[in-house]
N, C-alpha and C positions, 0 to 999 in steps of 0.2 A: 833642195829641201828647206833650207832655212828661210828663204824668199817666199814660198809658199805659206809657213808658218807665220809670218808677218802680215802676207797679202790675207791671210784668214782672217785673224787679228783685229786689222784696219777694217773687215767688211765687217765683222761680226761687233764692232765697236761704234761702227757712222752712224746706224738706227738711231741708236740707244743716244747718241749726242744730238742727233738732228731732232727729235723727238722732245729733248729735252732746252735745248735753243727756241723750240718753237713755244713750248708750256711756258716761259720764260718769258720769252716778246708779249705771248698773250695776257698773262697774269702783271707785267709790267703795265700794259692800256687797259686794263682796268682800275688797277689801283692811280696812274695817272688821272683818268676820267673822273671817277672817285675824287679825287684833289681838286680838282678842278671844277666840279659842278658844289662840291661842299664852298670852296671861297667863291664862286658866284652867288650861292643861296643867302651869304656871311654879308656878301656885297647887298643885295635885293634888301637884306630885312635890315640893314644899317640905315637904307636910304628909307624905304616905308615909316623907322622909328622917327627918321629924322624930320620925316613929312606930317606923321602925327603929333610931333613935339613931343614925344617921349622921349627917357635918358637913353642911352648906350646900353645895350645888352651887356652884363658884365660877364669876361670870359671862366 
């Protein structure tokens, strides 16, 4: 009885983590990507100012 009560447990809990691991990965590569395409854009218009002879964007 008690081992069944655990095995319940354990099934009735994996969805609910696996599901939640997964929301986790996803919304972690987005916000990564997000980083990462903002200091590339950061990069592009430092070098375009720097090609126009304009100052530095001030942050």
């Amino acid at each position: 009885m008690p081992q069944d009560f655990w095995l319940n447990a354990l099934y009735s809990v994996t969805p609910t983590v696996l599901i939640g691991l997964v929301f986790w990965f996803v919304l972690r590569a987005i916000i990564r990507a997000d980083r990462s395409e903002r200091s590339a854009k950061a990069k592009i218009e430092r070098e375009e100012r720097a090609k126009m002879g304009l100052p530095p964007k001030d942050a």
